[in-house]
C-alpha positions, 0 to 999 in steps of 0.5 A, spaced: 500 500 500 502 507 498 500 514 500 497 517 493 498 524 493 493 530 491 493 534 484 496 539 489 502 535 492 499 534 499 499 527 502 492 523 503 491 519 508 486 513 506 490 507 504 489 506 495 492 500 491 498 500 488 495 502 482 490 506 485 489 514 484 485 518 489 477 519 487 475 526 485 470 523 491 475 522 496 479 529 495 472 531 496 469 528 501 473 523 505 480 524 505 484 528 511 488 532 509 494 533 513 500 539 513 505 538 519 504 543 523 510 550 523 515 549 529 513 554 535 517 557 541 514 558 548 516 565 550 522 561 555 525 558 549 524 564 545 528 568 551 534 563 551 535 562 544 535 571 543 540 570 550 544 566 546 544 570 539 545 577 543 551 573 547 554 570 541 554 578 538 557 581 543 562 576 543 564 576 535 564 584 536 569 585 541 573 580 538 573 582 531 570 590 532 577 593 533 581 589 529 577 590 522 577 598 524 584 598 524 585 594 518 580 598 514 583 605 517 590 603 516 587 601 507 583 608 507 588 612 509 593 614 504 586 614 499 585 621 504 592 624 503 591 622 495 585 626 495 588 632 498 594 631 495 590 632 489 586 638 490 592 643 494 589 640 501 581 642 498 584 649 496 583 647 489 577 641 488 577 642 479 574 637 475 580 635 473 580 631 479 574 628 477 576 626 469 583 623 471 581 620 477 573 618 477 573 612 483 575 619 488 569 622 489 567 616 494 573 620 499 571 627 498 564 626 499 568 625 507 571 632 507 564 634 507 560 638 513 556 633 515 559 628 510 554 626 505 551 619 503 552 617 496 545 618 494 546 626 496 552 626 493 549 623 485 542 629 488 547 635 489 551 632 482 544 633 478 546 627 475 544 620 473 546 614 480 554 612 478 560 608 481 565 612 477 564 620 475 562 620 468 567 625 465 561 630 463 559 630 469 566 632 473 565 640 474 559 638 477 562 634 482 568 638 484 562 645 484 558 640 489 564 640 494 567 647 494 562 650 498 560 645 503 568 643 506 568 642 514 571 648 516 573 645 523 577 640 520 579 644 515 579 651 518 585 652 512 581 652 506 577 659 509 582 662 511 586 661 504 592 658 507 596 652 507 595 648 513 600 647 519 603 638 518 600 638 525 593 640 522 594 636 516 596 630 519 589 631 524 584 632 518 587 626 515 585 622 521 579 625 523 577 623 516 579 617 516 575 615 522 569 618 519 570 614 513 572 608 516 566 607 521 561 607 515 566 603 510 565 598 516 558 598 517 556 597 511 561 592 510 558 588 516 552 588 514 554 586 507 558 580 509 552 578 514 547 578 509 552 574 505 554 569 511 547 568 513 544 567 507 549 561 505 548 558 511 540 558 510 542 555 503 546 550 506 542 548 511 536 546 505 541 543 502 543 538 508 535 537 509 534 534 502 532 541 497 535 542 491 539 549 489 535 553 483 538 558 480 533 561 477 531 569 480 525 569 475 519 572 480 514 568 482 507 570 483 505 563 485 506 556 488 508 552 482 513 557 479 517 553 484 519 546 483 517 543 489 524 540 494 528 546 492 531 553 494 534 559 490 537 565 492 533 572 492 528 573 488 520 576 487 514 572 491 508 576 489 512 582 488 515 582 494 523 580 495 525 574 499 531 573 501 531 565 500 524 563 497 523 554 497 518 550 496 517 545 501 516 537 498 508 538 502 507 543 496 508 549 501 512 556 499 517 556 504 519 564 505 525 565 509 528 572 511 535 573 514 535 580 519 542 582 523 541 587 528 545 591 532 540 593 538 533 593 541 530 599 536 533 596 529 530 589 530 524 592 531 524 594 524 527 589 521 523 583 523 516 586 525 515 591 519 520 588 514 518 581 516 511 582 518 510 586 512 512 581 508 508 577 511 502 579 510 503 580 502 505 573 501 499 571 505 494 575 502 497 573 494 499 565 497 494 564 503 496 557 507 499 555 502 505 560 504 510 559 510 514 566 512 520 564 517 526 569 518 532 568 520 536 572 525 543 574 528 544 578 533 540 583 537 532 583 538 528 585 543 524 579 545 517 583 545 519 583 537 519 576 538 514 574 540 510 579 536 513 576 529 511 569 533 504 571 535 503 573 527 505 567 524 512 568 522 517 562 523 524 564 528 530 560 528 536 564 529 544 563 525 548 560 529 543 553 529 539 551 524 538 544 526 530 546 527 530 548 520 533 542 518 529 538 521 522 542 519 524 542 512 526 534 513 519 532 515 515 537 511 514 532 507 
């Protein structure tokens, strides 16, 4: 005897021949149609498992926080005497500056007051978004800066004279502080999004899915191959950090959220997650599972509000229950 399956991949329960598929009456009528249930924590088991996360957090930071600044200051800083170098000390910001070296603009944009975002800096061009200045564009760059150098690290360029070595080698540090602060940040936040979401695959590799390279959206269920994973991509418009099809049929919608604190967690679980959410069960109703996957620190009220709404928690440093619900989804 076997389990025959449903026209929508779910498992009847009655006993069929072999050869047997099951009646239009009995998907109608008589077959219970069982999904395994999504895991769910108690509050205890949230708390420990965020007190865990925050622990390993904190650790990681203090051991690799320090070192990683160093490094990164240690790359930026002949970048920033470059870039003085070139513009007489910001006595002399041209566009020449621009044309021959068009990656320099990410540097100038720390000599600003305050220092600028890259999107501000593209707003104050006039221009199109670009990685490299394109050359027709290098006047307007070297006119958004003119006028906006900080004058407490600079005080020199309003004064229309050359700085002291003492004020030079200070401006050059304070610079590369500030560079290096948002050139690490940005780079953590990137690196864990990466770390995360090749643990995330892993762990569905290890659990019997198969990896999809297909990114084409999918607007519904069956777009997916059930028993497989792929990186990001669209669910009913909204994107997803690593989208699965369970064996059972179910869309699986896994998110990966880092959190430096209490404040940030909220964000990114209960309104990008829980916003994610609610698109993909309006689009996918029960046939859809929203999970996030977290790394370090959360408030537990989030949790358990992400939890109450219907959203999956497991957390980076151990996937075992993900592997083990993706196993037994079957």
């Amino acid at each position: 005897m076997r389990v025959i399956e449903h026209e929508f991949g779910r498992k009847c329960n009655r006993r069929h021949g072999e050869d047997q598929r099951c009646s239009s009456a009995c998907r109608r009528h008589d077959c219970h149609v069982a999904l395994l249930p999504a895991p769910e924590w108690t509050d205890e088991q949230l708390l420990a498992a965020r007190n865990e996360g925050e622990a390993r957090s904190r650790a990681r930071r203090r051991e690799a926080g320090p070192k990683a600044f160093g490094l990164i200051c240690r790359h930026l800083e002949p970048q920033v005497r470059r870039g003085l170098a070139l513009s007489s000390n910001l006595r002399q910001i041209t566009g020449d500056i621009f044309r021959d070296h068009p990656e320099i603009w990410q540097m100038f944009r720390y000599v600003c007051a305050p220092p600028v975002s890259q999107e501000d800096f593209w707003t104050l061009v006039g221009g199109p978004k670009f990685r490299r200045v394109p050359a027709e564009l290098a006047d307007e760059a070297a006119l958004a800066l003119v006028d906006v150098v900080d004058p407490v690290r600079f005080p020199w360029v309003e004064q229309s004279r050359d700085p002291t070595p003492v004020e030079l080698d200070a401006s050059v540090l304070a610079t590369t502080c500030l560079w290096a602060a948002q050139f690490l940040g940005t780079q953590q936040r990137s690196e864990s999004s990466k770390r995360q979401e090749a643990a995330v695959g892993s762990a569905l590799q290890e659990a019997g899915l198969t990896f999809d390279p297909s990114r084409s959206p999918a607007q519904f269920a069956d777009a997916m191959t059930r028993g497989t994973y792929s990186r990001e991509r669209l669910l009913a418009g909204a994107k997803c950090d690593v989208p699965a099809r369970l064996h059972d049929g179910r869309l699986m919608a896994i998110e990966c959220k880092v959190s430096n604190g209490p404040k940030n967690g909220w964000k990114r679980v209960n309104r990008e997650v829980g916003g994610k959410a609610q698109t993909w069960r309006s689009a996918f109703g029960n046939q859809v599972l929203t999970a996030v996957v977290l790394d370090g620190v959360f408030d537990l009220a989030s949790l358990k509000t992400a939890r109450d709404g219907g959203v999956l928690v497991f957390w980076e440093y151990d996937l075992n229950p993900l592997k083990e619900f993706v196993v037994a989804a079957v």
